[in-house]
N, C-alpha and C positions, 0 to 999 in steps of 0.2 A: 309220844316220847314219855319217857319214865325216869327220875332218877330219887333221890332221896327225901329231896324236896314234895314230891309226890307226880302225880300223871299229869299231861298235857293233852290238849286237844290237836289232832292232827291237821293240817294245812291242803290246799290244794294243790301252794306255789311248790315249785322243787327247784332246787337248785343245783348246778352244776359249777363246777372249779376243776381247774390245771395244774398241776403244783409243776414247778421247773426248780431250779438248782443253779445258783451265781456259783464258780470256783474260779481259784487264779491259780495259775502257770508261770513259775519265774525261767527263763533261760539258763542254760547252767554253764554255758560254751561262751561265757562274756569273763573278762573282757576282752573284747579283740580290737588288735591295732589296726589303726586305718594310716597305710604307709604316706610317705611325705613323697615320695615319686612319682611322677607319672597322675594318671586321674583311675584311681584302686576300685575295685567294687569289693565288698568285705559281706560275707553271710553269716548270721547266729540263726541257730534252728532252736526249738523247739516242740519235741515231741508229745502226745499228747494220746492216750490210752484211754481216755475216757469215751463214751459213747454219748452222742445226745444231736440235736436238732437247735444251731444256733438261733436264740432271740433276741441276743445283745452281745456286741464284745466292744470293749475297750484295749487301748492298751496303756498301760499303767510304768510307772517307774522307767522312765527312758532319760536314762541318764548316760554323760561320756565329755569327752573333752577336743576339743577340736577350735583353732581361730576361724575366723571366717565362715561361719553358718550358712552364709552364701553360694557356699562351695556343695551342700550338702543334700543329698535326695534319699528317703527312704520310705520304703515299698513293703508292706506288709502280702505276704502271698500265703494263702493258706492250702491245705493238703490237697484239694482240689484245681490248685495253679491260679484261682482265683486272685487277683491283685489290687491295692489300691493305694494308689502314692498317697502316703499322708502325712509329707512333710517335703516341700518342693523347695529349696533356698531361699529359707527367709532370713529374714534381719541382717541383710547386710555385713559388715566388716567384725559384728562381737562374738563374742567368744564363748564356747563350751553349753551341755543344754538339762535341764533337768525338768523334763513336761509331761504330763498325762493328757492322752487325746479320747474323748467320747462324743460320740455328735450330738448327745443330746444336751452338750455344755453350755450352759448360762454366757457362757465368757463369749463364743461366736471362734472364728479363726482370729481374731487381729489380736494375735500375739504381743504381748510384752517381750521387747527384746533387751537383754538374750532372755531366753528363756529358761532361768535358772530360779523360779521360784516355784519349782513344782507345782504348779497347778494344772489344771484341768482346760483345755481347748479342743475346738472342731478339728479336724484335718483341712490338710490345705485343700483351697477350694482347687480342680472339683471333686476331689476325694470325699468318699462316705464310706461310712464302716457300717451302715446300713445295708450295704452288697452283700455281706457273710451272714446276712440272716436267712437262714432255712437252709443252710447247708451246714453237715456233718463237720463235727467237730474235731472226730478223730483221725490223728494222723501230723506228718511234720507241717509243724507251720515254719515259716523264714520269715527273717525281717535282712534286707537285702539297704546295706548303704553305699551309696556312689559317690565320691569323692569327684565333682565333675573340674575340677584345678589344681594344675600343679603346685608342687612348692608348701602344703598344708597339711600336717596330719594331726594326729589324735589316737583316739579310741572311742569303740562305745563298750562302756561302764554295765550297762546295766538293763533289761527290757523285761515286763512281762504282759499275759495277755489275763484279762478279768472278761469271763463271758458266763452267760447266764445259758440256760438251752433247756428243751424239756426230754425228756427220755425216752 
């Protein structure tokens, strides 16, 4: 090696590195109503152009309004129908939600309810977001909410996805 400082002595060791690439994805088809009739299932897509080999995703800003959280199921399915429920009804009778989910989260799943202090949790167990790793990124993703009781609606506000991938 050479630079201004002057010459270095060459090494045996060699090294090798992977460079990947974090980007985020917000939805752009929110917000949608999750009707108060009946038990509704409501889908936001989004689409996703980029190309890469997933090594991490999260989903990030999942915000919306709804009583009874209990009532609620949402399914992340990505462009290859791959799916994984990560968020099964929790907390009981409170109200409306604003959570970032990564499995690699300090916090565990045991949710602060409601969940309106943005932060960061696992997916409901046995949900892993660990499943989308090594499959292609590109293509629609959905996040699919079920309203599984009558009498209760809302909206979701707000979702996006942060994933890392390499090229």
């Amino acid at each position: 090696p050479s630079n201004f400082c002057g010459d270095g002595s060459w090494s045996n060791t060699s090294f090798k590195f992977d460079t990947e690439s974090c980007l985020e994805y917000t939805s752009t088809n929110v917000p949608i109503t999750i009707p108060t009739v009946g038990t509704p299932t409501v889908n936001s897509v989004l689409n996703i152009s980029d190309k890469g080999t997933i090594t991490d995703l999260n989903v990030l800003n999942l915000t919306g309004l709804h009583s009874y959280l209990s009532d609620l199921r949402f399914t992340l399915f990505a462009p290859s129908m791959t799916n994984v429920i990560i968020w099964n009804q929790p907390c009981g009778s409170t109200d409306n939600f604003n959570i970032n989910f990564d499995q690699a989260s300090m916090l565990g799943n045991g949710w602060l309810c409601p969940p309106i202090n943005g932060l960061t949790y696992q997916p409901s167990i046995p949900g892993t977001l660990d499943t989308y790793f090594g499959q292609s990124l590109k293509g629609q993703w959905r996040l699919q909410v079920q309203d599984l009781a009558n009498d209760d609606g809302g909206s979701l506000q707000s979702w996006k996805i942060k994933t890392c991938m390499t090229s």
